[in-house]
C-alpha positions as CSV (number, residue, x, y, z in Angstrom):
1,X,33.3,120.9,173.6
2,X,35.9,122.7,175.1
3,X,39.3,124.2,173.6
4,X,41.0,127.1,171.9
5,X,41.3,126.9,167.6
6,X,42.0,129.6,164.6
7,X,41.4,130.3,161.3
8,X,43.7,132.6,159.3
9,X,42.0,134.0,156.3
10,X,44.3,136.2,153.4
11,X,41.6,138.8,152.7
12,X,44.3,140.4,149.6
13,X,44.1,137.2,148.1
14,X,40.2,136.1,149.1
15,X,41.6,132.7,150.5
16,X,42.7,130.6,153.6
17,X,46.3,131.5,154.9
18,X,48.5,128.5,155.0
19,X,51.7,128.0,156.8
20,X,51.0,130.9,159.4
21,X,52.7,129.7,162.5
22,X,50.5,130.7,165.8
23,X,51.7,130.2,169.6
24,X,49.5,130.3,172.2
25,X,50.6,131.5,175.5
26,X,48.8,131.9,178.6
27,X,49.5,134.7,181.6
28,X,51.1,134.0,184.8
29,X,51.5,135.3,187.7
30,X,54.1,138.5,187.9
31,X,53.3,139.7,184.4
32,X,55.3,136.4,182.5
33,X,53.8,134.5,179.9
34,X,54.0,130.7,179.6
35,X,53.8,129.0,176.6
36,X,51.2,126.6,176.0
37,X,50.6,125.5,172.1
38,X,52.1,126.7,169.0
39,X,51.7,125.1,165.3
40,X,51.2,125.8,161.8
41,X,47.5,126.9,160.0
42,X,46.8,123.6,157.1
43,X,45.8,124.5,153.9
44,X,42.3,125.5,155.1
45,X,44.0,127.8,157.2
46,X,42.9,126.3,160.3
47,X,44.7,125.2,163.6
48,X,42.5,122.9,165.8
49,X,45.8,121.8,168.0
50,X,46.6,124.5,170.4
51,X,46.6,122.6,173.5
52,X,48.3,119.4,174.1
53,X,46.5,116.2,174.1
54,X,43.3,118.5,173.9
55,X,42.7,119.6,177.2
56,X,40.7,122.2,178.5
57,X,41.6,125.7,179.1
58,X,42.3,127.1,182.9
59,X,40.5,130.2,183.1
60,X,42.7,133.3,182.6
61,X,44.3,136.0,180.0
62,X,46.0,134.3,176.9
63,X,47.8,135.4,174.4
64,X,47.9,134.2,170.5
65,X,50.5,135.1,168.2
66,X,50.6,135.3,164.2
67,X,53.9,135.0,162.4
68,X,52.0,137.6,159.6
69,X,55.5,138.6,158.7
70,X,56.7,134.6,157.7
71,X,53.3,134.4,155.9
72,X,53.7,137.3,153.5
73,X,57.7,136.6,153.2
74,X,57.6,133.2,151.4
75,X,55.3,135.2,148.4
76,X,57.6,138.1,148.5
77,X,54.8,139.8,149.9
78,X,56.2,143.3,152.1
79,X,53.6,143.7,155.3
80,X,53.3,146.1,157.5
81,X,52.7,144.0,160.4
82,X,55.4,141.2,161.1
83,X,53.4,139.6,163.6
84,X,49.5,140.2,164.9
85,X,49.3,139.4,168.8
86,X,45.8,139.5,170.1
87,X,44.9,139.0,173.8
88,X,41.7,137.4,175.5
89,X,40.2,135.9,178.4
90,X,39.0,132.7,179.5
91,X,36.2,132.4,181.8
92,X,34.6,129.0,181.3
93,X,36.8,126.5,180.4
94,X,34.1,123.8,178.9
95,X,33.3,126.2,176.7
96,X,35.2,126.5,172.9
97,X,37.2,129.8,171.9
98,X,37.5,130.3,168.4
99,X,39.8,133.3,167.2
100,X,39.9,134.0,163.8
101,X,42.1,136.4,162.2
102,X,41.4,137.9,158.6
103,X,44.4,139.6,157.6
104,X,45.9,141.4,154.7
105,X,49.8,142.9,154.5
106,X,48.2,146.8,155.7
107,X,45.9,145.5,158.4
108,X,44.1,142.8,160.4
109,X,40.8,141.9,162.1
110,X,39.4,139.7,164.6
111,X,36.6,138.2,166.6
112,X,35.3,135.7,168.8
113,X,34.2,133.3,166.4
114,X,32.0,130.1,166.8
């Protein structure tokens, strides 16, 4: 099973983050970036849609994108990050990348989940 997902979690309030908009975009040649998914976390906090008509990843640098700063404004919520950007690579593209973010409005984590 192949493909790219997220899971936001809002570790000041000890649940899921729903609502975060996330883009996916992956690197080209000459330093652009080309976007390739976006949509919005459910109320799990989960995005299992990042690529169209699930296909499979091309190997290469990608780049996700957290709208952190949306998130936080609709409960009033000041952050310190407005958006979280985290960067990765793609090797083998049958395999499934999972990149959570746990994130709170003074700082962020992540990892290569499962």
């Amino acid at each position: 099973m192949g493909g790219i997902t997220t899971h936001v979690l809002d570790t000041s309030l000890g649940r899921p983050a729903a609502g975060v908009l996330v883009t996916l975009e992956r690197s080209e040649k000459g330093g652009a970036w080309s976007l390739v998914g976006s949509g919005l976390t459910d109320t799990d906090g989960r995005l299992g849609t990042l690529l169209a008509n699930d296909t499979l990843p091309r190997p290469g640098t990608y780049r996700m994108t957290f709208d952190t700063g949306g998130y936080f404004a609709r409960s009033g919520t000041p952050t310190f990050f407005p958006s979280v950007a985290i960067t990765f690579e793609i090797g083998e593209r049958d395999e499934h990348y999972h990149v959570p973010l746990l994130v709170s409005p003074y700082g962020y984590s992540t990892y290569r989940g499962s």
